[in-house]
C-alpha positions, 0 to 999 in steps of 0.5 A: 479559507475559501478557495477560488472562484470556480465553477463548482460552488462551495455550497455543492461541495458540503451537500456531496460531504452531506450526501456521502455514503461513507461520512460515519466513517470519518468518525472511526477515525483521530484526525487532528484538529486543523488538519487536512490529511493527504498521506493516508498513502504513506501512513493511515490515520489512527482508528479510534479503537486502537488504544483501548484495544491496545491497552487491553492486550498489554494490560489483561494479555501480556500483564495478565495471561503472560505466556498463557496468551499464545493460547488464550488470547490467540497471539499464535493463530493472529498471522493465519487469522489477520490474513484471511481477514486481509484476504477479504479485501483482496479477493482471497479465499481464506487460506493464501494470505498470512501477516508477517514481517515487513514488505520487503522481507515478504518480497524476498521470500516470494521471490526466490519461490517463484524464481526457484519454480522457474527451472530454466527461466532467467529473467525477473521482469520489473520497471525502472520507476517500481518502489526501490525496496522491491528493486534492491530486494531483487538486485539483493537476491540475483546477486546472491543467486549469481549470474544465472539471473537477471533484472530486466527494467522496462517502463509501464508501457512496455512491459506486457509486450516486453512478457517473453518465453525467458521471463521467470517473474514478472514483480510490479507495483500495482498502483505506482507509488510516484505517479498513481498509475495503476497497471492492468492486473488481468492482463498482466497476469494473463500474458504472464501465463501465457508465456510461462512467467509468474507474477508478485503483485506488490499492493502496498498502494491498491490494498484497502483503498480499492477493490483488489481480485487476485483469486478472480486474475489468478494472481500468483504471488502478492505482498502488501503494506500494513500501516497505509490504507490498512491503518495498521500504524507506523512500522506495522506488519505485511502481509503476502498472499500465495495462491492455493495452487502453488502451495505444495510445491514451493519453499521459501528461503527464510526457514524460521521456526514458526514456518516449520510445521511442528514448531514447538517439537523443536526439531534440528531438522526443518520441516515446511509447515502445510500450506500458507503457514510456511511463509513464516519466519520467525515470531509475529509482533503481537502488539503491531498485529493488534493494532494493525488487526484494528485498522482491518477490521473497520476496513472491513465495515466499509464498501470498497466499491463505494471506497473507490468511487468516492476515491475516483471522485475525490481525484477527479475534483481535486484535478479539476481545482489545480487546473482551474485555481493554480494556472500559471505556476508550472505545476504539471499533472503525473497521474493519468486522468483515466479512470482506470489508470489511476489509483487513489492519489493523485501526483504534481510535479514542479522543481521547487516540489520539495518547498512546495509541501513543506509550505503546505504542511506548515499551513496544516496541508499534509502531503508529502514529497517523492524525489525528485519533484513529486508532490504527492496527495492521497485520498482515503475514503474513509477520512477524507471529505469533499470539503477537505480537497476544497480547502487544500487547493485554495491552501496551495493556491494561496501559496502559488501566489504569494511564493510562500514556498520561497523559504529557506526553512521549507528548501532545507530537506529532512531526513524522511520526505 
């Protein structure tokens, strides 16, 4: 359908889809038919290479070669590999970044380096709205710590002038996966340095849909999900990043054997491997990292400067549609219309939220719901068009008027939201 009348014409839209630099990419990319997908936040569409390049390593790798793969088809070298290929879209030189494990086992381990190199200092600075695996992460490991440390909670706003000569770890989401806010990165870090605290950089929702420097801000340590804007797929490997300074001096508490620097001399006695290599734990999911190596490697084709305008862009009509089609509904906007306070999605709330997206998901909408009344829409570059926001809005409009949402079916809430 059609949206609204407005006064931005459907005509222009499809001439910005004709106009769009990145367009050839949509076709890397299976979206199905009828649906209009604004979750890429959550979990990256399918690249098209996938199955085939997944085929053949069960098919030639694992059938064929077996164990003669960890050489031949380089199955050992994929976390120091895929790492650096990652390291290209977030502004590392090769050597400081490493795929493995999940975000959250990457959380604890960078977490208990950096507060083991912070002699003194007790205090793990973070915000009350950060995802909550990397707040129970950090409850997790000052308990395990006992009193000697502390989780200090202070909102966005405050959390620079709040940096003190007590902090240890300042550990924050970039982009903030509820509203979309986005933190200033450099001056973060910078008066992090300051007053002596280090800083995790959680990138799960910048990583892959904008440019990210984290050598350029002198970043200390990052993590970052592999199965949202990296299309890695569901449950697909993390990856953390160490800056090149810090590696001869920290450990990290997860001494598994592929983090040992002779892994198959099979020692009794741990030996840290050189450099990034220490992060490891144990053995890498080699089909996840294949599929996951697929969805980096066509991020790697596309310009992240023209991702993020095209992103920008994207947010900035879909804002501009909500305000002009769905007035009256008592839908209010959560992502900052700056520029640069926001990342690559944009947030409503509304106390019927829940149904809200569950009408829209029924109507071939996808989007999804963060507690406790967020609908969320996030625009990927790569397989997102102009016209897709068009006729999303007009989907939610449509359902604004008519109550649609007013269901029993779409208020009965599921297990995942």
């Amino acid at each position: 359908m059609e949206s609204k009348l407005t006064t931005i014409s459907y005509e222009a839209i499809r001439e910005m889809d004709a106009n769009d630099p990145l367009k050839a990419f949509r076709e890397k990319f299976y979206v199905p038919e009828g649906v209009l997908y604004f979750d890429g936040n959550s979990l990256g569409a399918l690249p098209k290479g996938v199955e085939a390049r997944l085929g053949e390593a069960v098919r030639q790798e694992w059938g064929n070669g077996l164990i003669r793969s960890w050489i031949g088809a380089g199955w050992y070298d994929m976390p120091r590999r895929l790492g650096d290929k990652i390291g290209r879209l977030v502004g590392a030189k090769p050597g400081q970044v490493v795929v493995a494990d999940s975000t959250s086992v990457n959380l604890f381990k960078v977490l208990a380096a950096a507060l083991k190199l912070q002699v003194g200092k007790s205090v793990i600075l973070s915000e009350p709205d950060n995802f909550p695996t990397d707040l129970y992460m950090a409850q997790g490991l000052v308990e395990l710590l006992g009193s000697a440390h502390e989780l200090r909670l202070k909102w966005a706003e405050e959390i620079i002038d709040a940096i003190d000569t007590q902090t240890a770890v300042v550990m924050l989401t970039h982009v903030n996966y509820r509203t979309g806010w986005m933190h200033d990165m450099k001056a973060i870090t910078k008066r992090a340095h300051e007053m002596g605290a280090l800083v995790i950089w959680d990138l799960a929702h910048s990583a892959g849909a904008m440019p990210v420097e984290l050598d350029d801000v002198e970043a200390d340590f990052a993590i970052g999900c592999g199965y949202k804007y990296l299309n890695g797929g569901p449950g697909a490997p993390a990856f953390v990043y160490v800056a090149e300074r810090h590696q001869a001096r920290f450990s990290q508490p997860l001494a598994g054997w592929m983090g040992h620097a002779q892994p198959f001399s099979f020692e009794w006695k741990y030996e840290p491997a050189e450099g990034i290599s220490r992060y490891l734990a144990g053995t890498q999911a080699v089909l996840s990292m294949t599929a996951l190596e697929c969805g980096v490697d066509v991020m790697l084709e596309a310009d992240l400067q023209a991702m993020r305008e095209k992103s920008l862009v994207m947010s900035d009509l879909f804002m501009r549609l909500v305000e002009e089609q769905c007035k009256g509904y008592d839908l209010k906007l959560v992502t900052p219309t700056e520029r640069e306070q926001r990342g690559s999605q944009v947030c409503l709330s509304h106390p019927e939220g829940y149904a809200m997206m569950q009408a829209l998901i029924a109507r071939g909408v996808i989007g999804d719901f963060r507690a406790p009344d967020i609908l969320r829409f996030g625009f990927t570059p790569l397989y997102v068009g102009y016209e897709d926001i068009w006729k999303a809005v007009g989907i939610l409009a449509e359902i604004l008027e008519t109550r649609a949402w007013d269901n029993a079916a779409f208020k009965a809430r599921a297990k995942v939201t």
